[in-house]
N, C-alpha and C positions, 0 to 999 in steps of 0.2 A: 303601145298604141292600139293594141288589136281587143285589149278590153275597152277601150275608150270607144272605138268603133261601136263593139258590141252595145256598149252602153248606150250609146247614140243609138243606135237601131234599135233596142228595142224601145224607146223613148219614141220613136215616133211609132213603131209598130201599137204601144199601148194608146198612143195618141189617135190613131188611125179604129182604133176596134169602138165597137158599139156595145152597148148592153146584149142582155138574151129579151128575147120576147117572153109574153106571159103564155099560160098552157104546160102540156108538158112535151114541150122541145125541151131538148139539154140546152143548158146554160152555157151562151160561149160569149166570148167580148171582156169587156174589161170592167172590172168592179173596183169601186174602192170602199171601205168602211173602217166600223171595229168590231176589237173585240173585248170581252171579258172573261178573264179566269186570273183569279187572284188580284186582279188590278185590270187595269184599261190600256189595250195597245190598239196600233193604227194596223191596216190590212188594207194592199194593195193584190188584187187576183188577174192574172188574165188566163182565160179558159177558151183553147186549142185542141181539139177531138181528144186525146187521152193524156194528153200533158196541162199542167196547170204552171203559170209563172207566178211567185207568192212572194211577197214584201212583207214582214213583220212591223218592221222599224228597229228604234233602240234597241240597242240587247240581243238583236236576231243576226243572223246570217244576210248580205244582201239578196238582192233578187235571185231565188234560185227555180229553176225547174223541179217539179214533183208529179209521178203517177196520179193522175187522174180517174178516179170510177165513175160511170151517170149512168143514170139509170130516170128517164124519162125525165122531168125536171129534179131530178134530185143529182147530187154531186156528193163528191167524199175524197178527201184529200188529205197527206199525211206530211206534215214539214219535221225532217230532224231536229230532237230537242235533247236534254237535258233536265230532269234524269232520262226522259222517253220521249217518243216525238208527240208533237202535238196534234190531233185527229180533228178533223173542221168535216162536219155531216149533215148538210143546208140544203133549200131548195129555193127554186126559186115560185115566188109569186107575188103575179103583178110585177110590180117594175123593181121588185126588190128582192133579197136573196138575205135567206137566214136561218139561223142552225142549233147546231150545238158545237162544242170544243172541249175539245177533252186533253187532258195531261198526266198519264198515270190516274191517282186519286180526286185528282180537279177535275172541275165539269162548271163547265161555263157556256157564254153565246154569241154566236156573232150575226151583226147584219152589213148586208150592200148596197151599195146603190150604182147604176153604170156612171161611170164617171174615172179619171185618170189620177195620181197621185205623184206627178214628173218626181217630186223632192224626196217618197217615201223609196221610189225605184233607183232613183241615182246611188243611193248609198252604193260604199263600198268602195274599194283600190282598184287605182288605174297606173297605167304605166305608158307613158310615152316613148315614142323611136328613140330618143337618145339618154332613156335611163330615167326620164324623170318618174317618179311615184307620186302620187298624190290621191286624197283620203277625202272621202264626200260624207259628211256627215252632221247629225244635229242635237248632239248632248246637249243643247243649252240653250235651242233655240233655232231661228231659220238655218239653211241647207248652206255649209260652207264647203269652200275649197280650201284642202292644207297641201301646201307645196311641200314634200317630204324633204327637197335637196335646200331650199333656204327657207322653211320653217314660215313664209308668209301664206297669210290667212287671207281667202278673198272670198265674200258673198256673193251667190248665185242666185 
C-alpha cells in the first residue's frame, strides 16, 4: 500500500506544480515532453531545488528521483541507463525547455513543455496491505492495471 500511496502523492504533487518562468530563474514545476536518441521516447520531469523526478516511459525504470545541477536557467540531469546512464543538458526559454541527451556514443534532444503526464508517472509496481501486486503499464497502448494475484487487466 505504501507505494500506491506514494504513487498517489506524487500524482497530485505533479498535478499541483506549474512550469518555470522565462529568464534565467532555474527551471522548477513540472514538464512533460520528448525525446530523441536512437528513436523517440516520452519525458515526464518534475524540478525540486536539487532533485529532479524523471519518467522515461517504455523500456525505463518508473518514476524515479535523480541529482539535479542549475545553473541560472540551465539544468542537467543524469537517469541510470544501460550501457551508461543517460545525460539530459537543456534550458529553459520562454515557456519551453530543451537540450541535448546524451548515452555513451548517442547524442540526441529533447524538449518540454509545463504540463503533467499522470499515465507516463503511474508506471511501475504497487502493492497493497493485503499482498496484492499489481503493474501499471502501456506496452501496447493506453495505461492499464494488471492484478498480479488474478491475472485481470483493468484500464485506467
Amino acid at each position: 500500500m505504501s507505494r500506491l500511496l506514494v504513487g498517489v502523492g506524487v500524482l497530485l504533487v505533479l498535478a499541483a506544480a506549474g512550469g518555470a518562468a522565462a529568464g534565467e530563474r532555474a527551471p522548477t514545476g513540472t514538464w512533460v515532453g520528448r525525446y530523441t536518441l536512437g528513436g523517440t521516447g516520452e519525458l515526464a520531469l518534475t524540478v525540486s531545488g536539487n532533485r529532479a523526478f524523471v519518467a522515461l516511459g517504455v523500456g525505463h525504470a518508473g518514476l524515479q528521483p535523480v541529482r539535479l545541477v542549475t545553473s541560472g536557467a540551465r539544468l542537467r540531469f543524469q537517469v541510470p541507463g544501460r550501457p551508461s546512464a543517460l545525460v539530459f543538458d537543456g534550458a529553459v526559454s520562454g515557456v519551453r525547455l530543451a537540450g541535448t541527451v546524451r548515452q555513451g556514443s548517442l547524442r540526441g534532444t529533447f524538449t518540454a513543455r509545463p504540463g503533467t503526464a499522470p499515465g507516463l508517472v503511474a508506471r511501475g509496481l504497487y502493492r497493497a496491505g493485503g499482498g496484492l501486486d499489481a503493474v501499471v503499464d502501456d506496452p501496447y497502448g493506453p495505461a492499464r492495471l494488471g492484478d498480479l494475484d488474478t491475472g485481470k487487466v483493468r484500464a485506467l
